[in-house]
C-alpha positions, 0 to 999 in steps of 0.5 A: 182826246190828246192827254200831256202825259202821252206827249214828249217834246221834241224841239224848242225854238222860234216860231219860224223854227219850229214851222221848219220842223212841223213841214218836215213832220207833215211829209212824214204824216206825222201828228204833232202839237204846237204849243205857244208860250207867247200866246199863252202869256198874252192871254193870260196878262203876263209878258215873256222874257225870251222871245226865241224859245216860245214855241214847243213842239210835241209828239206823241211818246211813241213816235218820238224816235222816228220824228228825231231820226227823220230831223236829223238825218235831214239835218233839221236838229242840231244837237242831241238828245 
């Protein structure tokens, strides 16, 4: 069983954006969470207001560098964190 407390977010985006990143991580054997504000919202009878940062994306606390090192160096992120 996965806690919140053991995971770190990653990135935040649009769902194509963030499907970008999970392929990458995948290469890598690298587990992750997609976790879907959106859908979230629906289900639960509220809209959201903002359409491209929807989705996030965690890992686990520690491999949290070694994910954003794998995204940069195959300039998939665009800023630093």
């Amino acid at each position: 069983m996965m806690y919140k407390s053991k995971l770190k977010e990653l990135f935040t985006g649009s769902f194509i954006e963030v499907q970008k990143l999970c392929s990458t991580l995948e290469d890598f054997n690298l587990k992750y969470i997609v976790q879907d504000d959106k859908k979230s919202a629906v289900l639960a009878g509220f809209g959201i207001t903002n359409l491209n940062y929807t989705h996030r994306l965690l890992v686990y606390k520690n491999d949290y560098d070694f994910a954003l090192k794998i995204l940069k160096i195959t300039n998939q992120v665009w800023f630093d964190c």
